[in-house]
N, C-alpha and C positions, 0 to 999 in steps of 0.2 A: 591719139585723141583728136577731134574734129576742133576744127576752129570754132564753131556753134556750141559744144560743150564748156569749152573753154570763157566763152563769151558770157555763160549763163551761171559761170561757178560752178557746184558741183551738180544743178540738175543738169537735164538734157532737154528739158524748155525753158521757154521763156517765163518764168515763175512769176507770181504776184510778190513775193518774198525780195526774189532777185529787184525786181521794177521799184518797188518800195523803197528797198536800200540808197537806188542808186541816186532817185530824183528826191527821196527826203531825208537820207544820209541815217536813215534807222527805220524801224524796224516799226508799223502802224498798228496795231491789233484794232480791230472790228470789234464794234457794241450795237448786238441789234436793237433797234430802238421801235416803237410803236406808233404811229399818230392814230392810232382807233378808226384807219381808213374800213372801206368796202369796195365792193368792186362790180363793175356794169354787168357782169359773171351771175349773181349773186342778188343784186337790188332788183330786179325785176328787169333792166335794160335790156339786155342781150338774154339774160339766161334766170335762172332762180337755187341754180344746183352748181356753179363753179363750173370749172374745168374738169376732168373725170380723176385726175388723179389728190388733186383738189383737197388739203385735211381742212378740217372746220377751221385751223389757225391760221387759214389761207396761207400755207407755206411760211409760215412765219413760228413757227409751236417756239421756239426759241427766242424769240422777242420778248420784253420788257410787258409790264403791266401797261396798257392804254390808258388806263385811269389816271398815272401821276405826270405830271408836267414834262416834260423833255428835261430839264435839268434835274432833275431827279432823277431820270430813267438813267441818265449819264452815270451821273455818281452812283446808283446802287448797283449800273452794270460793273463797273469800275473795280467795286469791290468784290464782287463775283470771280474777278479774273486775276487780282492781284498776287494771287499765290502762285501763278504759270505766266505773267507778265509784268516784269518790274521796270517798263519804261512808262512815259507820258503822254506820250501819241496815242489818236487812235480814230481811226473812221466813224462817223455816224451812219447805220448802215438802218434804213428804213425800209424792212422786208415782206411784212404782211400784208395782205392783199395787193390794193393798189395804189400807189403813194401819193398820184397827181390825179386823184380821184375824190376834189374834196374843193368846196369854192376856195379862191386864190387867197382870199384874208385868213381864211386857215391852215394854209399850207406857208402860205408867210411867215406866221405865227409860230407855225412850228420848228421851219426849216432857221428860220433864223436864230429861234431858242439854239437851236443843233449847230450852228454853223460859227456864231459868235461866241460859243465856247473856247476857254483860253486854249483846251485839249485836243480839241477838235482839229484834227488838218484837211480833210476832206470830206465831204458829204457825199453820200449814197444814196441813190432811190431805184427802187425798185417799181418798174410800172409798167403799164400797157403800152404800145404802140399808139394806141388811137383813142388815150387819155392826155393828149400832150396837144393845149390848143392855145392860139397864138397869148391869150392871158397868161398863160401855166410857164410857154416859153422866153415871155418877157422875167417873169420870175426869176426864173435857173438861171438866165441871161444874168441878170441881176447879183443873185448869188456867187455865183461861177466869178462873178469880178473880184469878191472878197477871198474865197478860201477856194480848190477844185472842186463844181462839181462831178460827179461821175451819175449817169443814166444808166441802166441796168433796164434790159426790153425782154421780156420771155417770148421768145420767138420758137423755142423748143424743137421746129423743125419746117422744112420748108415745102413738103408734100399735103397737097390738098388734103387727100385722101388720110393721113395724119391728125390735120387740125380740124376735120369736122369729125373724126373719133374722137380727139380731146376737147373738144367743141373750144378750140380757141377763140371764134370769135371773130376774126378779120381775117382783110386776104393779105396775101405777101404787099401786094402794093401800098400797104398802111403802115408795113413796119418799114417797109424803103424811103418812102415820104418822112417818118421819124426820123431816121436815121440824117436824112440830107439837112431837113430842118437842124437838129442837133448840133448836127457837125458845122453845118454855119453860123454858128454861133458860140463856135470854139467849144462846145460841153463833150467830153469821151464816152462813146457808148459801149457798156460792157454787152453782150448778147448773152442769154438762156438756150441751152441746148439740149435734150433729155434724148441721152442715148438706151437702145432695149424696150422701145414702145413694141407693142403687137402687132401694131401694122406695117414695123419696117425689116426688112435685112441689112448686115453690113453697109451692102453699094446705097442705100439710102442713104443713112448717117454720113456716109463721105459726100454724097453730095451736098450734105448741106453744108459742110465743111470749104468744101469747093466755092459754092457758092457765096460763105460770108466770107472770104478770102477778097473775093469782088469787091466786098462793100467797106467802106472806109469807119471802120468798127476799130477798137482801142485794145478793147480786154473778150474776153472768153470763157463760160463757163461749163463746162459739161456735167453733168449730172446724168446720174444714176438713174432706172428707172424704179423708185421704191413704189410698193405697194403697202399704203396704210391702212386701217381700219377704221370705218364708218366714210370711204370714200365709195363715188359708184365703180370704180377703177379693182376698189377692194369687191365687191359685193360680182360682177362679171368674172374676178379672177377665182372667187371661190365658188360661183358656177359653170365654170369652163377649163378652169385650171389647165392657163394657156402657158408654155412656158417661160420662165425670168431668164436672164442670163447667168452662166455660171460664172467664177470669179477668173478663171482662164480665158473665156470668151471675153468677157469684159476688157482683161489685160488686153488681149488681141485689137479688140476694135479701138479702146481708146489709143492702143500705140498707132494706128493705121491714121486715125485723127492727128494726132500729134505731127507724124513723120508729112500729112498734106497738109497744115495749117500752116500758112503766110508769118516768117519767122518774129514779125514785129510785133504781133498779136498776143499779148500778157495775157496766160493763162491764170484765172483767178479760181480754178477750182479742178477737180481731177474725179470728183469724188462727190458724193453726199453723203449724209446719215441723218437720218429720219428719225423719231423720237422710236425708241428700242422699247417703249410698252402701245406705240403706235404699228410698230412693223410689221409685217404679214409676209412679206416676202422683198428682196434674200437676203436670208437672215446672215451670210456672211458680211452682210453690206455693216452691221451692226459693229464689227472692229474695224472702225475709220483708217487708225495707226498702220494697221496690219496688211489693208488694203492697199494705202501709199508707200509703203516699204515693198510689196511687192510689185508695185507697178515701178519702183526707182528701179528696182531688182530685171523687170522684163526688161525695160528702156535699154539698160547698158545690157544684158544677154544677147540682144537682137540689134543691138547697133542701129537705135532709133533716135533720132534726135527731131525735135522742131524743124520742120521745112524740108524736111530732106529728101521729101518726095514734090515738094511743094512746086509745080509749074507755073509762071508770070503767065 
C-alpha cells in the first residue's frame, strides 16, 4: 500500500470526510440552505435562460424552502437528517443559484443568521466568479474571521469552446482574478468541475484538471454530467440524442482526474445525483451509493491513488 493511501485512511484521495475529521476532529454534515438568491444567468444581465444544463432550482432542487428565515431552514434541515446523522456539526451550504448575487445588507443578513449559529462550523457559498466585488469581499472577509468561510466558484471547465455552449458567462481570466482576490484574504476556494459535457473528450477534462493544479484552489468538486428535464441541455439532448457517459467511462476519466490532481486538493465530491423524477439521462447516475462503491472499487483494482500521476 502507498504511502498516499495510507495518508488518506481508507480512501485513495484526499476525501472531504478525511479533511473534515482531521481539522474539526468529527464528522460535519452539510444542510443546503436557501437565501431566494438569482443569478445575472437568469435576471436579464447576462442571459434570461441560465446556463444550459441549468434546472429551474438553479442547481439547488435540494435546498430548503426560501421563504423561512435561515434559522429555521437550519432546524427543519436538521431534522430531515437526524435519522443518517447523530452528531451536531454541520456546514451551512448555500447552493441555489448565486449566493453573492444580492445587495450586501442582504447577504449579511443572511450569512450571519447561518454563521452565528451555535451548530454551524463553516459556511458555504456557492457563486459566480464575477459576483464577488470588493463590497461582497469585505463581507466574507469579515465572516471568514468568526467561523470558515469556504467559496465554491462553478468554473465547470476551462475550454472556451465549452463555456460559450454552456453559456457560462465569463472568461477564464474572471475566475483567476476570484480566485487571487480570495485567497488574499485567507477564504478556501472549492472549484465546480462537470465532467461528460458534449463538447469535450477525456484529454479536455484533464486539462482542466491540470490546470487548477496551477491555481491555489483548497477543495474540488467534480460532477457528473446530468441531464434534467425542462432544461435546454434536456430539450438538445432529446433532439440530437448526443451521447452520455457510461458508468465504466465515467470510472475511467474520473480515476485519470484523481491519479493528475495536486495531492493537497480535498476532494468534496466524486459524484452527483440530480432529483430522480428530474433525470433524463444516466439513469445509472440515479444509485449515488452504488456509483461511489464502484469507483472505491476501480481506484484500488487499477492502483490509482491522488497525485500519482500528478507532475509540479
Amino acid at each position: 500500500m502507498s504511502r498516499q493511501t495510507v495518508y488518506w485512511g481508507e480512501k485513495r484521495y484526499h476525501s472531504l470526510d478525511y479533511y473534515l475529521k482531521n481539522r474539526f476532529g468529527q464528522k460535519l454534515y452539510k444542510l443546503s440552505l436557501n437565501g431566494g438568491m438569482t443569478c445575472p444567468n437568469r435576471d436579464g444581465t447576462l442571459g434570461t435562460r441560465g446556463c444550459i444544463f441549468c434546472s429551474q432550482g438553479g442547481s439547488g432542487d435540494f435546498a430548503a424552502n426560501p421563504s423561512l428565515p435561515i434559522t429555521e431552514q437550519i432546524d427543519t434541515a436538521k431534522k430531515q437528517v437526524d435519522k443518517k446523522y447523530f452528531g451536531s456539526a454541520y456546514i451551512a451550504y448555500f447552493q441555489a443559484y448565486t449566493n453573492t448575487y444580492a445587495p450586501c445588507k442582504t447577504l449579511r443578513k443572511i450569512f450571519t443568521s447561518a454563521i452565528n449559529h451555535p451548530d454551524i462550523h463553516v459556511l458555504s457559498v456557492a457563486t459566480r466568479p464575477d459576483c464577488i466585488d470588493d463590497e461582497v469581499l469585505s463581507l466574507l472577509d469579515e465572516l471568514n474571521r468568526i467561523k470558515p468561510v469556504w467559496i465554491e466558484l462553478g468554473l465547470q471547465s476551462i475550454h472556451e469552446r465549452t463555456a460559450r455552449f454552456i453559456r457560462r458567462g465569463y472568461d477564464l481570466t474572471v475566475f483567476e482574478n476570484a480566485v487571487s482576490i480570495l485567497r488574499k484574504h485567507g477564504i478556501e476556494v472549492i472549484t465546480h468541475v462537470i465532467l461528460g459535457l458534449p463538447t469535450e473528450e477525456e484529454r479536455h477534462m484533464l486539462d482542466t484538471i491540470r490546470y487548477l493544479n496551477t491555481m491555489d484552489i483548497q477543495g474540488i468538486k467534480l460532477q457528473l454530467l446530468h441531464i434534467l428535464k425542462n432544461t435546454d441541455l434536456a430539450s438538445l439532448y432529446e433532439q440530437q440524442r448526443f451521447p452520455v457517459l457510461s458508468m465504466e467511462d465515467y470510472l475511467k476519466i474520473t480515476g485519470q482526474c484523481i491519479a493528475n490532481l495536486r495531492p493537497d486538493i480535498v476532494v468534496h465530491r466524486l459524484t452527483g445525483d440530480g432529483p430522480r423524477s428530474l433525470l433524463l439521462a444516466p439513469s445509472w447516475s440515479s444509485d449515488k451509493r452504488r456509483v461511489l462503491n464502484q469507483m472505491q472499487a476501480y481506484l484500488k483494482q487499477n492502483d490509482i491513488w491522488q497525485g500519482k500521476e500528478f507532475k509540479k
